[in-house]
C-alpha positions in Angstrom: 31.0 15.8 -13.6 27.5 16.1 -11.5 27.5 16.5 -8.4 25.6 13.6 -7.0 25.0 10.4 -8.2 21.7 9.0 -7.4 20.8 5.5 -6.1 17.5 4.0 -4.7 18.2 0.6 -5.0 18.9 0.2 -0.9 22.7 -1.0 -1.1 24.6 2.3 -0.8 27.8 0.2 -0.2 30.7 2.6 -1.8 29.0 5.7 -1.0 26.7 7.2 2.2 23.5 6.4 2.5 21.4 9.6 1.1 19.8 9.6 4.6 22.8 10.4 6.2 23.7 14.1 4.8 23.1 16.5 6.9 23.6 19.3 4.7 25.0 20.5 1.6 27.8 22.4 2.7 29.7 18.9 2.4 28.6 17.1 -0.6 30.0 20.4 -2.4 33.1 20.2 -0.4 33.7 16.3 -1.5 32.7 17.3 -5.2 35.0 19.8 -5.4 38.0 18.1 -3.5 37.6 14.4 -5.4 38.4 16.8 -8.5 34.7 17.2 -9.1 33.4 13.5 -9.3 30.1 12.6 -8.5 29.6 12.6 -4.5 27.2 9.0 -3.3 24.8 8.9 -3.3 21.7 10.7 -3.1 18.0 10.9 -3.5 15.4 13.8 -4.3 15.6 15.7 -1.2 19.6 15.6 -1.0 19.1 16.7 -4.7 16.5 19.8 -3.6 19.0 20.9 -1.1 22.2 20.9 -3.3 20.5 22.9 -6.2 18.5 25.6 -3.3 22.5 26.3 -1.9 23.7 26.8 -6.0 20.4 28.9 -6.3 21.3 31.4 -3.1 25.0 31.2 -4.2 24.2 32.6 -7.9 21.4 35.3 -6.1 18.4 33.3 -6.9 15.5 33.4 -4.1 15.3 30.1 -3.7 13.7 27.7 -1.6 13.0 23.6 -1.2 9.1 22.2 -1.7 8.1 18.8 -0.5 4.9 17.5 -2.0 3.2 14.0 -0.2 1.6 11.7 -2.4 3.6 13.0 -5.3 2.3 11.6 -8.7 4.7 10.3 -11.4 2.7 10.1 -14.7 4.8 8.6 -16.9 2.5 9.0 -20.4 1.3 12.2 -19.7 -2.6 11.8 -19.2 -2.8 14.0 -15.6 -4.0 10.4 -14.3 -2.2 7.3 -12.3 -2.9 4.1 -13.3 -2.6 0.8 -10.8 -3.1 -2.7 -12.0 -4.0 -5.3 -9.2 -5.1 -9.2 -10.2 -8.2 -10.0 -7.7 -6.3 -12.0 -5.0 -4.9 -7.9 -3.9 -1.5 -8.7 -5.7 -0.3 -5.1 -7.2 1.1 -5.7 -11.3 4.0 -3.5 -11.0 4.7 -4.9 -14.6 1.5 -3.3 -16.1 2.3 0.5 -15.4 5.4 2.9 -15.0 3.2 5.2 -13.4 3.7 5.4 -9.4 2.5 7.7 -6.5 6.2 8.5 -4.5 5.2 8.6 -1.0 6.7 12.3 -0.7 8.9 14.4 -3.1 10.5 17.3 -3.1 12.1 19.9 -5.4 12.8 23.6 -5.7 11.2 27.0 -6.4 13.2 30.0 -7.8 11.9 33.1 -8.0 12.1 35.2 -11.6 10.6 36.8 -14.2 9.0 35.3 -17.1 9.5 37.7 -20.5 9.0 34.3 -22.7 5.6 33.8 -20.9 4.6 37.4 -19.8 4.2 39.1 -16.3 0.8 36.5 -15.5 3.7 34.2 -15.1 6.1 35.5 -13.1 7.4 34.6 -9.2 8.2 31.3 -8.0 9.4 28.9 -10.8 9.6 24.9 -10.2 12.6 23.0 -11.1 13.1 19.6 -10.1 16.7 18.4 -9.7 15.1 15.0 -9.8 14.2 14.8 -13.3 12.0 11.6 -13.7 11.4 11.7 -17.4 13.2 13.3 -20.8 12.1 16.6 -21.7 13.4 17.4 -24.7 15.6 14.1 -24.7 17.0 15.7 -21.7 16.8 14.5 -18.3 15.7 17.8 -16.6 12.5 19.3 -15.1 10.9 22.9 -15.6 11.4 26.1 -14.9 7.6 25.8 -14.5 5.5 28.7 -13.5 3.7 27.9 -10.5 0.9 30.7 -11.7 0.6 28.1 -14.5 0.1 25.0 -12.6 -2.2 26.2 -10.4 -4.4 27.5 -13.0 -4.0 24.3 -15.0 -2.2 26.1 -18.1 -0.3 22.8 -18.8 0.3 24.0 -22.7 3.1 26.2 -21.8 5.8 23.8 -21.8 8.6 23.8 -19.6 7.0 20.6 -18.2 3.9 22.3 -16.9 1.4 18.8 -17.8 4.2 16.8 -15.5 4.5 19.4 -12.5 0.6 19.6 -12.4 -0.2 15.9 -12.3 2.5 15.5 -9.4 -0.1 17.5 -7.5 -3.3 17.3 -9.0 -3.4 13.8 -10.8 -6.3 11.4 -10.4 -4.9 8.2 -9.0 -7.4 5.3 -10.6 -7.1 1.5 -9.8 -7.9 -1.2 -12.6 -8.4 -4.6 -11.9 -6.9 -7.6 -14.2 -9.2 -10.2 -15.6 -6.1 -13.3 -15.0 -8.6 -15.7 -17.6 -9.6 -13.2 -20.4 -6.3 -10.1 -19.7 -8.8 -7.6 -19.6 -8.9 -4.8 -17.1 -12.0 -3.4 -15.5 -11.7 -0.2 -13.4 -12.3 -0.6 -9.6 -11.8 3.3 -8.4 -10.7 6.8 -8.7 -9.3 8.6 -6.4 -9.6 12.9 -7.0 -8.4 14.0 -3.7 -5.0 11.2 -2.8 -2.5 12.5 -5.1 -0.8 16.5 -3.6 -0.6 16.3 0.2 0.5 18.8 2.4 2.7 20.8 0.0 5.4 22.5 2.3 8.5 24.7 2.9 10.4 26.0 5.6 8.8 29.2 7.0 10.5 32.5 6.8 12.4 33.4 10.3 11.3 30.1 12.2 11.8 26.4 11.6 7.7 25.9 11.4 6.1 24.1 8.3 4.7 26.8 6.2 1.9 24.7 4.1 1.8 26.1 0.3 -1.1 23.7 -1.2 -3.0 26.5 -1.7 -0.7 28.0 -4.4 -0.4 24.5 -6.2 -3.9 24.0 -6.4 -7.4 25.0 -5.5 -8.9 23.7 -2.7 -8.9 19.5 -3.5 -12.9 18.7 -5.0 -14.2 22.1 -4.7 -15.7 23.3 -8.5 -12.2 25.9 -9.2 -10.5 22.6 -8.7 -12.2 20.0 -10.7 -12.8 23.1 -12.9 -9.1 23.9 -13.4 -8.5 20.2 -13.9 -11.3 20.0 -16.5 -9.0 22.4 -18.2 -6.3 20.7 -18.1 -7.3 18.0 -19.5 -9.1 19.7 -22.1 -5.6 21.2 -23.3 -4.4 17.4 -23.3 -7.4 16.6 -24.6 -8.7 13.9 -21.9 -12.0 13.0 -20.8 -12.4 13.4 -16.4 -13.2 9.7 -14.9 -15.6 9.1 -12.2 -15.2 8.8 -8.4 -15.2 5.4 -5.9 -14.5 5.7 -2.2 -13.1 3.5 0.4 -10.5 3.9 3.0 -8.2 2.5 5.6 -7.8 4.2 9.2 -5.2 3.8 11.4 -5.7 3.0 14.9 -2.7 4.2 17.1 0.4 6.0 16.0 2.3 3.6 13.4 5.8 3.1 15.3 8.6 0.8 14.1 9.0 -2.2 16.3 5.4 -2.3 17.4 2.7 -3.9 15.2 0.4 -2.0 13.1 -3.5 -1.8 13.8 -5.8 -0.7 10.9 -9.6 -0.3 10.5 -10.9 -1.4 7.0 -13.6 0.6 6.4 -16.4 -0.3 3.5 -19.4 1.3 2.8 -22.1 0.1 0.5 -23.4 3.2 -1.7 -25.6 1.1 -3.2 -30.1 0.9 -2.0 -29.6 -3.1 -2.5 -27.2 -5.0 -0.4 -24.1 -5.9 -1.5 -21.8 -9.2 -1.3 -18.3 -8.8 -1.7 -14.8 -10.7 -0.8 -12.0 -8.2 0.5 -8.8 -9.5 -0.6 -6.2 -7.9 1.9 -2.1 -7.6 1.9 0.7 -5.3 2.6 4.0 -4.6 1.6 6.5 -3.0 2.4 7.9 -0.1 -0.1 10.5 2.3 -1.0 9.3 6.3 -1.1 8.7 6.2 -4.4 5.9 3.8 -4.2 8.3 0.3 -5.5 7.0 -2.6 -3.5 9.6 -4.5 -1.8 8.5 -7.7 -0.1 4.8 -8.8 0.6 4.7 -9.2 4.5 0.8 -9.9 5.0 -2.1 -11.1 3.6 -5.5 -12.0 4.8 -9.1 -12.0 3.1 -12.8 -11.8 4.0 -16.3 -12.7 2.8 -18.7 -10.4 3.8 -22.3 -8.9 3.0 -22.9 -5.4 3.4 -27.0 -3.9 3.7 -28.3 -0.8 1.9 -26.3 2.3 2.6 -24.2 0.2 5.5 -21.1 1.6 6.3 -18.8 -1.7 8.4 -15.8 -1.6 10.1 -13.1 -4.2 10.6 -9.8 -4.6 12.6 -6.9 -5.4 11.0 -3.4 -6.3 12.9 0.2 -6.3 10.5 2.5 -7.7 13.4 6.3 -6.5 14.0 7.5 -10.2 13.7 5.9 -10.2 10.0 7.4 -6.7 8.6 10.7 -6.6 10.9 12.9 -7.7 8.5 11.8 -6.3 5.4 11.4 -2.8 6.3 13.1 -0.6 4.2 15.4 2.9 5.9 11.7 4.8 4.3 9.6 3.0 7.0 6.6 2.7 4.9 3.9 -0.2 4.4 1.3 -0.4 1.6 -1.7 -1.9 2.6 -4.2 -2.6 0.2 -7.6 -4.6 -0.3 -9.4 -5.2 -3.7 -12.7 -5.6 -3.0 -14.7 -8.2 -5.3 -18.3 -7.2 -5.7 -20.5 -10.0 -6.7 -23.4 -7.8 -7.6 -21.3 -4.9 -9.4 -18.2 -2.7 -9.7 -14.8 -3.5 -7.9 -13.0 -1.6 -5.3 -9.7 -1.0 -3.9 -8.9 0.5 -0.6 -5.3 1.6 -0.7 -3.4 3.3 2.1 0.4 4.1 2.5 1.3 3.8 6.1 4.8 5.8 7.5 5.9 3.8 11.0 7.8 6.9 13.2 11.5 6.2 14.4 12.0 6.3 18.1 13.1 9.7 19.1 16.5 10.9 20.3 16.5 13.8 22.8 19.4 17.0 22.7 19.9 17.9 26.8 22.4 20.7 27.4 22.3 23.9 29.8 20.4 26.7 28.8 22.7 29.2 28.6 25.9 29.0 26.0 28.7 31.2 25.9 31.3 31.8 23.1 34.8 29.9 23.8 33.7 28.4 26.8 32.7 24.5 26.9 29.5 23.4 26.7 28.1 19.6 27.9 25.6 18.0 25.6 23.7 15.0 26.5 22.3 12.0 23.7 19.7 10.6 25.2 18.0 7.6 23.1 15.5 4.2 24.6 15.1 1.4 23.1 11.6 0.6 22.2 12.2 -3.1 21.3 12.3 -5.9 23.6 15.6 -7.1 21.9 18.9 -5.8 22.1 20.0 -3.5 19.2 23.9 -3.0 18.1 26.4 -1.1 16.0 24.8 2.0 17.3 27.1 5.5 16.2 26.1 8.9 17.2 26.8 11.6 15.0 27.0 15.3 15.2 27.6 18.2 13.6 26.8 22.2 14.1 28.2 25.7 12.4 30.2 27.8 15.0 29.6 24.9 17.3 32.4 21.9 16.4 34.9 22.1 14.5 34.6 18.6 13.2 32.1 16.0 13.3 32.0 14.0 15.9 31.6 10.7 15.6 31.0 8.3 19.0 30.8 4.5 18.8 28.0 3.7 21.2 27.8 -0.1 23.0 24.3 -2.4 22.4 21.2 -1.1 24.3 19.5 -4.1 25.6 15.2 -4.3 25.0 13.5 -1.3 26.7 16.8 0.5 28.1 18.1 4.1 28.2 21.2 5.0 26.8 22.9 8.5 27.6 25.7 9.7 25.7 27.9 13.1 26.6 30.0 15.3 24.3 30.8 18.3 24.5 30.9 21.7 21.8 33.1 25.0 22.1 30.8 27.5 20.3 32.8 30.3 18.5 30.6 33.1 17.6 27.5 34.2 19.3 23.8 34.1 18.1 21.3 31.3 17.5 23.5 28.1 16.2 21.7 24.8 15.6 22.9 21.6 16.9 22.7 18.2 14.7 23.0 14.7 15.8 22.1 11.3 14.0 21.8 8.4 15.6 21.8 4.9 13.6 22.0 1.2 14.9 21.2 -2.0 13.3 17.3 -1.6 13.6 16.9 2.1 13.4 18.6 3.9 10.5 19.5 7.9 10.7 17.2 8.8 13.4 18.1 12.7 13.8 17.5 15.5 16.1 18.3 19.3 16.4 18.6 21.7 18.8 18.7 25.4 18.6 21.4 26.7 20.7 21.3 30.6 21.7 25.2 31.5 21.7 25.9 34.8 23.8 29.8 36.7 24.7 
């Protein structure tokens, strides 16, 4: 009798798509009316928001995290291990460990009087559990006093929690002849990105890293690691750099330009085949379908740092692209004179954007016009567009609007129109899908007066 059924397997057939809630208010509403049977079907964030609207309800302070890069260290070691053979090909096979492109779950706030007052405040519980805990599927309460200070031997999940933020990530490379693996590079600073809520009073990003973690490779960070590890009783592995840049804003529909950048560390020169491809992938890091792949021979002098283009085009990715819009590019870089490298960089293409008009000024009972307004970026037609909207105090019920194909490069402009019923700031939420563009959503905050 849960409440939501997960699925990231990309066929949502039977259920919605977990990109399509808009809210909790009803997934709860379909539980409870289907004589509480699992609503489908969702994914971590739909999760997050479920459990922070249970949390309010029961008096909890409560509020949703979302962590980028998220580690998912399966064997508990605070580390991420990727296999690769030398020809760039990622062995998915080798390791259950991942890096999920972004995840998110919940704080609560309470005391602690198992762990004492050090440990009380915010609390992290994940209503994505990714591995048994106590041959339970579940996640926490973790103190986030404990994580940050790397105190990963008070249960309650605390070694998991802390490697979703603070892992190493460290890339091995597979010997196809002999089936041995030889480590290519470590990564310190990938893994626990950008750790954020919703700010207090405002729909801002308020950025809460620094209550995770210390700052990422300053000495209370590698220090605090140390002692993690120490408590798991690990040993810290070195550090290898290399990195992709992107060029331009990554949009879907236009092709993606990279930089490969490799420097040379070494006084001596060094020669080297880069072995280049990209996939694309699902959130949680699972590579889908291979959609490029190039490679280069190259020497690089003492110290040299080289830079050099690389172009993924829209005709290659278009029709493997998953509703996450992300590509993993990736090089492993053969070194004939020493250690290997991998350059590794996850790349999240932006939806077109759709655009709320309406008048300024709203009044309660009286009819206000709202305007869709959505251009097509590609130079082909798209079709089954729908528009969907919904808003508290604003529409009764959602609307739902069958929109005609938008030919390449056209405008489309779609009117409805919203009754508010009380006054005060309402928000306003519309999602707009076709057959190239899934759940592409805007809001607008709509100032409601007598």
């Amino acid at each position: 009798k849960g409440v939501l059924m997960g699925n990231w397997s990309g066929n949502y057939s039977g259920g919605e798509n977990p990109g399509s809630w808009s809210g909790s208010v009803k997934i709860l509403q379909q539980w409870k009316s289907s004589g509480f049977r699992p609503v489908r079907y969702g994914q971590c964030w739909v999760f997050a928001g479920v459990l922070t609207t249970v949390l309010r309800c029961l008096g909890f302070p409560a509020r949703m995290i979302t962590n980028f890069n998220s580690a998912h260290d399966t064997n508990t070691n605070l580390r991420v291990d990727k296999y690769y053979s030398p020809d760039g090909s990622y062995l998915e096979y080798r390791t259950n460990d991942s890096v999920w492109n972004f995840h998110v779950w919940n704080e609560a706030w309470f005391t602690r009087s198992d762990l004492g007052a050090k440990y009380n405040g915010w609390q992290i519980l994940d209503a994505t559990p990714q591995e048994l805990s106590s041959n339970i599927f579940q996640c926490g309460p973790a103190s986030l006093v404990a994580i940050k200070e790397g105190d990963v031997d008070l249960g309650y999940d605390c070694p998991f929690v802390f490697a979703e933020v603070n892992a190493d990530e460290v890339t091995w490379i597979l010997d196809k002849d002999t089936q041995s693996v030889k480590k290519a590079a470590t990564d310190i600073r990938s893994v626990g990105k950008y750790l954020s809520t919703k700010a207090v009073g405002s729909f801002a990003r308020l950025d809460v890293t620094d209550a995770y973690k210390y700052s990422e490779g300053s000495s209370e960070e590698r220090e605090t690691f140390q002692k993690a590890r120490d408590k798991l009783n690990m040993n810290l592995m070195p550090r290898v750099t290399g990195k992709f840049e992107v060029k331009s804003r990554p949009e879907v529909g236009q092709d993606v330009e990279l930089v490969l950048q490799l420097t040379n560390l070494a006084s001596a020169a060094s020669t080297l085949t880069a072995n280049m491809n990209a996939w694309t992938i699902v959130y949680t890091g699972k590579p889908i379908r291979e959609v490029w792949k190039d490679s280069l021979a190259l020497t690089l002098g003492p110290q040299e740092e080289k830079a050099f283009p690389i172009k993924i085009s829209y005709a290659d990715y278009q029709k493997h692209l998953t509703t996450d819009n992300v590509i993993r590019a990736t090089a492993v870089c053969q070194v004939k004179e020493g250690a290997d490298t991998v350059v590794l960089k996850n790349i999240s293409l932006e939806n077109p954007t759709v655009t709320l008009k309406m008048p300024n000024q709203a009044k309660v009972g009286e009819v206000l016009k709202v305007e869709m307004v959505f251009t097509n970026p590609l130079a082909e037609e798209i079709s089954s567009c729908l528009l969907l909207a919904e808003g508290s105090d604003l529409l009764q019920d959602e609307i739902r609007k069958e929109v005609p194909p938008v030919k390449g490069k056209e405008t489309v402009r779609v009117c409805f129109e919203v009754t508010p019923k009380k006054k005060g700031a309402k928000q306003l939420l519309a999602n707009f899908s076709c057959d190239k563009f899934k759940d592409i959503k805007a809001f607008q905050v709509i100032t409601v007066v007598d």
